[in-house]
C-alpha positions as CSV (number, residue, x, y, z in Angstrom):
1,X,-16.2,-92.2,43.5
2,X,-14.7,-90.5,40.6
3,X,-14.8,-90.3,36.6
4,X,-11.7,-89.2,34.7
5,X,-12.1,-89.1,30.7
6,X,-8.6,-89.2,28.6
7,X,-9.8,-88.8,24.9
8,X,-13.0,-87.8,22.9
9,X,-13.5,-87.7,19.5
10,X,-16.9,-86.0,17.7
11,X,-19.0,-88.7,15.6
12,X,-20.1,-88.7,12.2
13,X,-23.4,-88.1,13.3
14,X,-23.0,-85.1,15.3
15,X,-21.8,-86.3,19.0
16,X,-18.7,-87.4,20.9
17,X,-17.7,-90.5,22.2
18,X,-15.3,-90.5,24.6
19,X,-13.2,-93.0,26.9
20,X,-11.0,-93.2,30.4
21,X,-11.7,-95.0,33.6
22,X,-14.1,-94.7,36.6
23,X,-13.7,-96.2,40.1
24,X,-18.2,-95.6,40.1
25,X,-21.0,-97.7,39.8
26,X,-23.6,-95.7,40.2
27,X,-25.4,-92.4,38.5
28,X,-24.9,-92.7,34.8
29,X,-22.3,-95.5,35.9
30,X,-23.8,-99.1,34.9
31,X,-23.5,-101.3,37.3
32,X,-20.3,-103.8,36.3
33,X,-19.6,-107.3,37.4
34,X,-16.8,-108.3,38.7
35,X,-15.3,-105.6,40.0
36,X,-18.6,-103.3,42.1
37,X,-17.6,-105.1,45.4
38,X,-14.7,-102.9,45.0
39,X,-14.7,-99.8,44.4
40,X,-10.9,-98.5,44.2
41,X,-10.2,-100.4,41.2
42,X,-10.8,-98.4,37.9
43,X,-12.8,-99.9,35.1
44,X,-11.9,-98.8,31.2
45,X,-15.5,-96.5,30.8
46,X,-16.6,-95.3,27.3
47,X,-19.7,-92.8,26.5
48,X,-21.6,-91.4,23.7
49,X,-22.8,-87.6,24.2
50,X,-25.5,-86.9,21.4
51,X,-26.1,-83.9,19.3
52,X,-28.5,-82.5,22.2
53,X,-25.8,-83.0,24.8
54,X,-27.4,-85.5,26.4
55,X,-25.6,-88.8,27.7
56,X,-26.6,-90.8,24.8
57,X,-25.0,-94.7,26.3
58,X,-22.6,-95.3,28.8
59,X,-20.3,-98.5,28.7
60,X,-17.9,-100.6,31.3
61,X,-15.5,-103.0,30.7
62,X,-12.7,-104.8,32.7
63,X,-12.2,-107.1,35.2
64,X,-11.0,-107.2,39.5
65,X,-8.1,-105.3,38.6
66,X,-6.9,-101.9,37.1
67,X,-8.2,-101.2,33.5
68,X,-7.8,-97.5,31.7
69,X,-9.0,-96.4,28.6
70,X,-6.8,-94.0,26.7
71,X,-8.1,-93.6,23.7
72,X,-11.0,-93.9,21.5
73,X,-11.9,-93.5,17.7
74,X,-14.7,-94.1,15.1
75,X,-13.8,-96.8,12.7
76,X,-14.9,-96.8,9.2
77,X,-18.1,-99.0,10.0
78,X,-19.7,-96.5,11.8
79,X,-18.3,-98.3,15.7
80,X,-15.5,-97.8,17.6
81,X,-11.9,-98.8,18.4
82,X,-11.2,-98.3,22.1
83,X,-7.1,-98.3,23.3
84,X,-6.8,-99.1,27.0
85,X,-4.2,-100.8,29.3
86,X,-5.4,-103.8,31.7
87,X,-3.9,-105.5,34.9
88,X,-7.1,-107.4,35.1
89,X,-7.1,-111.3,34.4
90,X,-11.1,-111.9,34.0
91,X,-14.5,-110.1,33.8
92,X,-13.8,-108.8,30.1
93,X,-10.3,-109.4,30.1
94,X,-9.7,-112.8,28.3
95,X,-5.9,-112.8,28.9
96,X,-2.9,-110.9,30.2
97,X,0.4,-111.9,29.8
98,X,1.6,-110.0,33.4
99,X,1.3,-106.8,34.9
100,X,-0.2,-104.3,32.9
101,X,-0.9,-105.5,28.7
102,X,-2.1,-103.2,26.3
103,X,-5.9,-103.5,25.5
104,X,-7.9,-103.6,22.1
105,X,-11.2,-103.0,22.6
106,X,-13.8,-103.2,18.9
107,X,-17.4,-101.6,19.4
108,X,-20.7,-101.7,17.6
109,X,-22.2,-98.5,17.2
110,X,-24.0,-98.4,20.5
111,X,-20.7,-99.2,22.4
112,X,-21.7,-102.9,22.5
113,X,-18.4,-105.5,22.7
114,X,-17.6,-107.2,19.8
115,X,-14.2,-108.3,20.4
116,X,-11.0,-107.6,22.3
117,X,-7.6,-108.4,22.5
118,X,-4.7,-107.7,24.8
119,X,-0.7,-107.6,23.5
120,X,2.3,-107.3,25.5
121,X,4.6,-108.9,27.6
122,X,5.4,-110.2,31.1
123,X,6.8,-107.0,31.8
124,X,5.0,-103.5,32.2
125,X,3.2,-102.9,28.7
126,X,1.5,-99.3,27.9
127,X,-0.8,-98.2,25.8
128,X,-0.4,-94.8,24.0
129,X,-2.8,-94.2,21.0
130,X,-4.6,-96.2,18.4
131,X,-5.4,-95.4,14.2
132,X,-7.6,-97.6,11.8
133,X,-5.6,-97.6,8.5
134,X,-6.6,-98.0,4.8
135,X,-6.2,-101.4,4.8
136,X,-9.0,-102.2,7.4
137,X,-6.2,-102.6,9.9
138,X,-5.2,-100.9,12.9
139,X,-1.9,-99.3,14.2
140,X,-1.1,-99.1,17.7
141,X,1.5,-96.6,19.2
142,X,2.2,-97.9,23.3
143,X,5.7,-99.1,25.1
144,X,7.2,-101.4,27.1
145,X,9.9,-102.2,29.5
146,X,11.1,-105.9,28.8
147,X,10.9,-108.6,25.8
148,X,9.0,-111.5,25.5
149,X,5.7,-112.6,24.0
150,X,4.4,-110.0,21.7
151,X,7.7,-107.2,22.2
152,X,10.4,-108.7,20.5
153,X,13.3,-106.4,21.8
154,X,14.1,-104.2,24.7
155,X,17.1,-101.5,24.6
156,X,19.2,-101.1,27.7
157,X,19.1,-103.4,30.9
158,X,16.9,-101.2,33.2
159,X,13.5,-102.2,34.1
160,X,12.8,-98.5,34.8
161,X,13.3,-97.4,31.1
162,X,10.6,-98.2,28.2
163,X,10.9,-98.6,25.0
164,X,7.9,-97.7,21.9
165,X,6.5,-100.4,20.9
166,X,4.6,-99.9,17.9
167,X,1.9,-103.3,16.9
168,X,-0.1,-103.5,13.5
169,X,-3.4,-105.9,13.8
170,X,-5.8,-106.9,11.7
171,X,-8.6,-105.9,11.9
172,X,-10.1,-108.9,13.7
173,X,-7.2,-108.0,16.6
174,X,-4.8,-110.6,15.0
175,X,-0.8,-109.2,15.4
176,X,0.1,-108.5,12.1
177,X,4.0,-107.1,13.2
178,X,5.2,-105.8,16.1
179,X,8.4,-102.9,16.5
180,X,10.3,-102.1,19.4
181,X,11.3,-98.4,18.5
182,X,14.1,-96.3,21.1
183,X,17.6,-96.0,22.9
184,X,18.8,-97.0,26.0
185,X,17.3,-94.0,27.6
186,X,12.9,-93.9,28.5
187,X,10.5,-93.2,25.7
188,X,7.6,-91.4,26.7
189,X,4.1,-92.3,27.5
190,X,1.9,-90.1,25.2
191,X,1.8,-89.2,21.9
192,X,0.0,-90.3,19.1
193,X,0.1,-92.0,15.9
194,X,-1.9,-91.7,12.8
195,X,-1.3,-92.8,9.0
196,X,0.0,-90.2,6.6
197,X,2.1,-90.2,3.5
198,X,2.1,-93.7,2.3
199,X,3.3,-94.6,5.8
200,X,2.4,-94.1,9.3
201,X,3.7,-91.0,11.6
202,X,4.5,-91.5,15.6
203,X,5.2,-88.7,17.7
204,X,6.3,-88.5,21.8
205,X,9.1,-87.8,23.4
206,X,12.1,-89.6,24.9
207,X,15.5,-88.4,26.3
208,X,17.6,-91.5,24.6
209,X,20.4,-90.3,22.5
210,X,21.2,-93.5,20.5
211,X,19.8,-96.6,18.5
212,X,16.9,-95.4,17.0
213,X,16.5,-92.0,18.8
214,X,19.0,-89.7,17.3
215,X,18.7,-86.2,18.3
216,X,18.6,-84.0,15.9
217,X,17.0,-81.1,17.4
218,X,19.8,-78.7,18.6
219,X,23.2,-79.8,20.3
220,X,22.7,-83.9,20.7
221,X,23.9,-85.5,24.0
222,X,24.3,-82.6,25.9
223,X,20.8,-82.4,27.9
224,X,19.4,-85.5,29.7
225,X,15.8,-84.4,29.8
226,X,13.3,-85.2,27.4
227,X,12.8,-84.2,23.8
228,X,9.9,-84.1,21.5
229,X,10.3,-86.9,18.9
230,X,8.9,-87.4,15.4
231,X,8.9,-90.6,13.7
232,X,8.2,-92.1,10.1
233,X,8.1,-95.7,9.9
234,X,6.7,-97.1,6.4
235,X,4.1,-99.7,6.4
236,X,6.0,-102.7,7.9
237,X,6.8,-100.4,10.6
238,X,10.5,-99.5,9.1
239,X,11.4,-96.3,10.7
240,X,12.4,-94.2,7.7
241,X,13.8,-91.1,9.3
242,X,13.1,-89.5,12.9
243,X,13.2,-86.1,14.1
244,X,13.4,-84.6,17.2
245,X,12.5,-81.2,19.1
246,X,13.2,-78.9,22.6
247,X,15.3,-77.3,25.1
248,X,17.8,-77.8,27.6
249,X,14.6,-79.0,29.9
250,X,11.7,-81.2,29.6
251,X,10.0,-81.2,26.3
252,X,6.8,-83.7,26.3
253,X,4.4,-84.4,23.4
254,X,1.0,-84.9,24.5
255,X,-1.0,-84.9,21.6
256,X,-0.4,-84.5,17.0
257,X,-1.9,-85.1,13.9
258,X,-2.0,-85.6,10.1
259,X,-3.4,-81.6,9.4
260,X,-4.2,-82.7,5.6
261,X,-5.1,-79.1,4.6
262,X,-1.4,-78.7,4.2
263,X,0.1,-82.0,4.7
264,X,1.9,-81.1,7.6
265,X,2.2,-82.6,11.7
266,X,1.3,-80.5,14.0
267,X,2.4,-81.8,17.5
268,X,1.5,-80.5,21.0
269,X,2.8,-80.5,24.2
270,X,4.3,-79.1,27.3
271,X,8.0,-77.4,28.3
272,X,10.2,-76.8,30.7
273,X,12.7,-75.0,28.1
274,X,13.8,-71.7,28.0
275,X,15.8,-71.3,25.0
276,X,17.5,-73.2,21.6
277,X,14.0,-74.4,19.8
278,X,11.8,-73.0,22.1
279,X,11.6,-69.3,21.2
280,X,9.2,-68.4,24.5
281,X,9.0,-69.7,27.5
282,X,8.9,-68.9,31.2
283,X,11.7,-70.2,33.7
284,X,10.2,-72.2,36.8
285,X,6.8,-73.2,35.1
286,X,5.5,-75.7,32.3
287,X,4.2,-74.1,29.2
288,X,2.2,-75.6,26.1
289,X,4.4,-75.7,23.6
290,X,2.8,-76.2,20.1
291,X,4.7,-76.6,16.7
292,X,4.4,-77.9,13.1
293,X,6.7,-79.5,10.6
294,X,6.5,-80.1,7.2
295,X,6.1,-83.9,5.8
296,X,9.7,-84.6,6.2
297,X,9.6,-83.1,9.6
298,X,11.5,-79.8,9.2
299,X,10.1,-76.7,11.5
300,X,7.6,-74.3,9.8
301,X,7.2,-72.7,13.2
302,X,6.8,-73.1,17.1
303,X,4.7,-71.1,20.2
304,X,4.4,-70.9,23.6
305,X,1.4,-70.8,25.2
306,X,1.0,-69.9,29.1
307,X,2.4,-67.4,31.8
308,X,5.0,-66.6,34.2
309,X,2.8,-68.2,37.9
310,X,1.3,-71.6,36.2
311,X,2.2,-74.6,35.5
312,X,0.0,-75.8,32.1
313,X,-0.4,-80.2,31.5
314,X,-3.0,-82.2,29.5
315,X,-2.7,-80.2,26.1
316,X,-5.1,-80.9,22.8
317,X,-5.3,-79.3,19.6
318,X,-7.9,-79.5,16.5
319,X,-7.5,-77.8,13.2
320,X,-10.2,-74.7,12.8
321,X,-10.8,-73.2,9.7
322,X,-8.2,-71.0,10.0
323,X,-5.7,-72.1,12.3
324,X,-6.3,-74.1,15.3
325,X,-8.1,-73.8,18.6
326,X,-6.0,-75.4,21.6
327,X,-7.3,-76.6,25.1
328,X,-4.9,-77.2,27.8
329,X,-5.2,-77.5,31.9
330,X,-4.0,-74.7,34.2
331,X,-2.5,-76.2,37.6
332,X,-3.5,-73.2,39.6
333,X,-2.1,-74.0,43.1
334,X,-2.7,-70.3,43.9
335,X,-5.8,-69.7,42.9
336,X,-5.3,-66.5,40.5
337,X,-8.3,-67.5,37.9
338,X,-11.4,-69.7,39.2
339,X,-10.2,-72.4,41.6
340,X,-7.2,-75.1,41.9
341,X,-7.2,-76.4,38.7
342,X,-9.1,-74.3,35.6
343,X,-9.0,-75.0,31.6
344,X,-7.3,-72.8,29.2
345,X,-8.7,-72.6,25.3
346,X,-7.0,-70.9,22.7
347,X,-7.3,-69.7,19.2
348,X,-4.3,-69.7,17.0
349,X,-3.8,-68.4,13.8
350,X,-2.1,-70.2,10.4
351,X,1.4,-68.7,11.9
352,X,1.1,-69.7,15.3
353,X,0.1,-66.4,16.7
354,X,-2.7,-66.2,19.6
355,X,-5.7,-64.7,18.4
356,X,-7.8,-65.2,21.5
357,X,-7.4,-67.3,24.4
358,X,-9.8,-67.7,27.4
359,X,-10.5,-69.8,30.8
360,X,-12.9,-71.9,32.1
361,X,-13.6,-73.3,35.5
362,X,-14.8,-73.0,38.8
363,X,-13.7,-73.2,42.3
364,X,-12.8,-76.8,42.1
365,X,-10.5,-78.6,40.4
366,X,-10.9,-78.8,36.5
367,X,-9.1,-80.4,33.3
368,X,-9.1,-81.0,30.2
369,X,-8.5,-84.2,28.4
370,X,-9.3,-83.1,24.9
371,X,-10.9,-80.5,22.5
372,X,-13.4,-81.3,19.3
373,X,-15.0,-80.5,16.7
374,X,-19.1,-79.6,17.8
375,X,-21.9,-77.7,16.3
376,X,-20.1,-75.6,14.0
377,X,-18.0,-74.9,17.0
378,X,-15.9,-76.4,19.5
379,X,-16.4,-78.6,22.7
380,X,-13.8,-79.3,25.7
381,X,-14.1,-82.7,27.0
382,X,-12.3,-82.8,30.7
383,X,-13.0,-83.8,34.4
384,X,-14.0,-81.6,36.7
385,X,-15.3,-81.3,40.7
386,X,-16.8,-78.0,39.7
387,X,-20.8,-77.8,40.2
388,X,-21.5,-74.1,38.3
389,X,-18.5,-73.1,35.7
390,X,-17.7,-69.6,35.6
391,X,-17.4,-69.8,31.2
392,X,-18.9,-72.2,29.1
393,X,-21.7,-74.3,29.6
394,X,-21.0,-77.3,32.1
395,X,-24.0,-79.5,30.4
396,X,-23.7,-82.0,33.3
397,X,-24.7,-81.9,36.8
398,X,-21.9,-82.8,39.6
399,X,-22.3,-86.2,41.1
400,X,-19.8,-86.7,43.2
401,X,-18.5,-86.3,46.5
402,X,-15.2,-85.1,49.0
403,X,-13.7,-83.1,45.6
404,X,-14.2,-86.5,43.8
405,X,-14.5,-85.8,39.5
406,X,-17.1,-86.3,36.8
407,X,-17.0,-86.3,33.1
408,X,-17.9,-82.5,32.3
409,X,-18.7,-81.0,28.5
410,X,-18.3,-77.3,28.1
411,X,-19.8,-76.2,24.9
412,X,-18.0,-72.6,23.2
413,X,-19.9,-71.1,20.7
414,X,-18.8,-67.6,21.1
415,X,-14.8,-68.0,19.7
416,X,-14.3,-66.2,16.6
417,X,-12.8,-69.1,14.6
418,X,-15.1,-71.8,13.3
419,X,-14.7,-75.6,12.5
420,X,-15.4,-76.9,9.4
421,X,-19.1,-77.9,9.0
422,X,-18.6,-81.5,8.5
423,X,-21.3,-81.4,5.6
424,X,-19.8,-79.2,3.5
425,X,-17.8,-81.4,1.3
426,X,-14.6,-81.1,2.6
427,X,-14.5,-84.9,3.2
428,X,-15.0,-88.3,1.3
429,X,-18.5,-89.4,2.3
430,X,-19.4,-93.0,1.6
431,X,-23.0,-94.2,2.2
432,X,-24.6,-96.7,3.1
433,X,-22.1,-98.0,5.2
434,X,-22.0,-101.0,5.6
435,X,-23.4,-101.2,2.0
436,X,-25.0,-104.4,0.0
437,X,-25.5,-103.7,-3.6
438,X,-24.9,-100.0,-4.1
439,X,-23.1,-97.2,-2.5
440,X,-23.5,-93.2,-3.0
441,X,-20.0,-91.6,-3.2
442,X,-19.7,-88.2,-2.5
443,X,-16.7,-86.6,-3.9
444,X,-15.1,-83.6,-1.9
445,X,-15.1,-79.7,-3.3
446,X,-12.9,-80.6,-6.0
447,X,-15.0,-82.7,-8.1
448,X,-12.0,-83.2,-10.7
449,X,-9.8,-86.4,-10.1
450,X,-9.5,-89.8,-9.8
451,X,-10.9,-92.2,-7.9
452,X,-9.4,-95.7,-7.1
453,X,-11.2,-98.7,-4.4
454,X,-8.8,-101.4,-3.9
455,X,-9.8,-104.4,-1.2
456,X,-8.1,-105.4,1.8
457,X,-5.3,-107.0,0.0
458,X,-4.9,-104.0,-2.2
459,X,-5.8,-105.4,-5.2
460,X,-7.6,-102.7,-7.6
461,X,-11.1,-103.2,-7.7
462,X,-12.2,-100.1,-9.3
463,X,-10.2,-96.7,-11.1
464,X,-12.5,-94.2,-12.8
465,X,-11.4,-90.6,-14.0
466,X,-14.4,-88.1,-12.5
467,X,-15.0,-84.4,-13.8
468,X,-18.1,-82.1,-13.5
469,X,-19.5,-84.6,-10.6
470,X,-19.5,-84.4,-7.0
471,X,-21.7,-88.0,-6.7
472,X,-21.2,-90.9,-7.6
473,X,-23.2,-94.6,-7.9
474,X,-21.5,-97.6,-7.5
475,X,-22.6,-100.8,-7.8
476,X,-21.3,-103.1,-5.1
477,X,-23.6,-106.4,-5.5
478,X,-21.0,-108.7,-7.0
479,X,-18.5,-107.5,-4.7
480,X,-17.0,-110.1,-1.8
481,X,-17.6,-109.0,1.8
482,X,-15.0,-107.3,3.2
483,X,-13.1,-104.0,4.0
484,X,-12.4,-101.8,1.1
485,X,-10.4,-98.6,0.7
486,X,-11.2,-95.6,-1.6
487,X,-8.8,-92.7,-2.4
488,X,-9.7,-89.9,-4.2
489,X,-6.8,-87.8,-6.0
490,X,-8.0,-84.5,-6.6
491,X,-6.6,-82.1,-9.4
492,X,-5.7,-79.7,-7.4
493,X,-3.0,-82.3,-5.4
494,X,-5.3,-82.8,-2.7
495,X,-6.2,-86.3,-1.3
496,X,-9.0,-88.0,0.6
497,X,-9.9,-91.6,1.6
498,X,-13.0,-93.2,3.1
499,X,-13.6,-97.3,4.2
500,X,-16.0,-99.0,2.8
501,X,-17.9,-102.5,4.2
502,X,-19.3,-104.8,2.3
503,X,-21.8,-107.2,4.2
């Protein structure tokens, strides 16, 4: 059977945990009731990789039908948040409202269940990407195609076209609000969204000209393919102002983020286009297409990435110390590099300009899902029916069978850009956490600011003016149980945040 992984993200401890589906139940596949007596249904899988690279815990969850897991981060508590879309009606699945729902899975640290919920409606529901946010709370970017239940609206009168649909929960899975977002076009069906700015940031792609997608990229109305689209909703899910991006062709986000070294979005992608925005492309294939905006969503600058014989899909970019370093998937149908399918890595400079790039693969059929931060280095997380890479180290053995896939980590230490080490400050560490009666704070570079903890109702619990310190001790033994939120202003304009628990 076969394994394919859709998102990774590295742990605070030194690993990766990373989530998709597999159709296995065997090798480092546990074995998972009810749905082993059938082995074409996909189950949502999640995995921890440890500092060593070894397969630290492997988890399964669904039921007798089809359940995917899209994406995956650490929460503040040290666990997980899984986002995955389900069909199923039982096993793990405690209810679906019809046809596919989108899927909220909380983990302990160990990928243990602790709680899950499903949202949708009777209609096709689809999940897109998942962020915890300061208040202990999570935001969910997916989309949908009708109205009922937990989607309050639906644009248009086809069943073929989604809408966004953007959920806030609590963070005990309870729906908080939910936003139908889009036109009477399709919205796309990746993207991601993250909290930024006092409000939360989404950003996909959609090829509606109207309602709430107003194109702004270029000459609006006149194409009919998709756009790259930016959106800024504030924290009732108000969309605030929307951007959007592209060509004459297909433009499709696949991946952004918050890059809070210069509070900009960078947003990633592929293209069809040859011309207007995009200042690079090539005419009969699908490029990456990576750009970055400033907070209000203007342009700083835009590049291609690719050539003139391949098509390029399943793009991913992290920030590196001085620039970025890019992954992507090479649909090589005629074999020029390694084999049918091969993954491309880059290294981009603060401009946009390619400072490196390189492949890696062998003569079966490779891909990336997505790139992270590892060892003072980088990692590629992907899927491959490869048994010997020809770059990189392929740290697992191939299981499978007939061209089937595995989950595959390729480990490049050898790129001339480096990650930042995640102990050298340049983050809000909190610890213990969960805490009892005291907590260390450790304050970023900057040791010259402010520091406010508010709880999960945003009530001020603690403001203290810090200079000439980079700890703090707090004591937290009169304080409730609960979630709470620090936020450290810096001097120098800079701003970091941490969660806190309370037991």
């Amino acid at each position: 059977m076969s394994e394919t992984p859709r998102d990774a993200v590295a742990t605070s401890d030194g690993g990766i945990v990373f989530t998709g589906n597999t159709s296995s139940f065997d090798g480092d596949i546990p074995y998972s009731s009810p749905d082993t007596n059938n082995g074409m249904r996909y189950n949502l899988m999640v995995g921890k990789i440890d500092s060593n690279k070894q397969l630290a815990w492997m988890k399964v969850y669904g039921g007798q039908r089809e359940d995917y897991g899209y994406r995956v981060i650490q929460t503040a508590d040290g666990g997980y948040a899984v986002l995955g879309q389900t069909h199923s009606t039982d096993g793990d699945v405690t209810w679906n409202r019809g046809t596919d729902d989108i899927w909220l899975l909380r983990l302990d640290p160990s990928g243990n269940l602790l709680w899950q919920k499903t949202f949708g409606s009777t209609f096709s529901d689809q999940a897109i990407s998942v962020a915890e946010t300061l208040d202990g709370s999570f935001i969910i970017l997916g989309r949908a195609n009708g109205a009922d239940y937990d989607v309050l609206f639906h644009y248009g009168t086809s069943q073929f076209d989604y809408d966004f649909l953007v959920l806030k929960v609590d963070g005990t899975g309870n729906l908080i609000w939910s936003k139908t977002i889009g036109g009477n076009g399709n919205e796309g069906q990746t993207g991601s969204i993250f909290e930024a700015n006092g409000g939360y940031y989404f950003a996909s792609f959609s090829n509606s000209r109207d309602n709430d997608c107003i194109d702004t990229s270029w000459c609006p109305g006149i194409s009919t393919f998709h756009d790259y689209y930016l959106f800024f909703l504030d924290t009732s899910g108000n969309i605030q102002w929307s951007k959007s991006y592209g060509g004459t062709d297909a433009d499709a986000v696949r991946n952004a983020f918050w890059d809070e070294r210069d509070s900009t979005i960078v947003m990633i992608g592929i293209t069809s286009s040859t011309n207007h925005m995009v200042s690079q492309s090539y005419a009969g294939v699908t490029s990456v297409w990576l750009i970055k905006t400033d907070v209000n969503g203007n342009l700083l600058w835009e590049t291609t990435l690719g050539d003139t014989l391949q098509d390029n899909v399943n793009a991913d970019v992290m920030p590196a110390d001085e620039g970025y370093f890019v992954g992507g998937t090479l649909e090589d149908i005629l074999q020029m590099h390694y084999g049918f399918g091969d993954i491309l890595t880059y290294c981009i400079d603060t401009n946009g300009a390619i400072i490196r790039q390189g492949i890696i693969g062998g003569s079966g059929g490779d891909v990336c899902a997505a790139v992270v931060p590892f060892q003072s280095s980088y990692a590629v997380i992907g899927r491959s029916s490869t048994f010997l890479f020809a770059e990189g180290i392929n740290e697992n053995s191939n299981h499978t069978q007939n061209n089937q896939s595995d989950v595959t980590l390729s480990s490049l230490y050898d790129y001339p850009l480096k990650i930042k080490d995640v102990s050298s400050g340049a983050k809000l560490k909190v610890y213990p956490n969960p805490a009892k009666d005291i907590v260390k704070v450790v304050l970023p570079n900057n040791s010259e600011g402010i520091l406010v903890i508010t709880d999960a109702s945003g009530r001020l619990i603690l403001q203290q003016a810090v200079k000439n310190k980079t700890e703090l001790d707090i004591v937290t033994k009169d304080w409730a149980k609960g979630i709470y939120s620090l936020k450290w202003g810096a001097t120098n304009g800079r701003n970091f945040t941490a969660k806190l628990t309370i037991n």
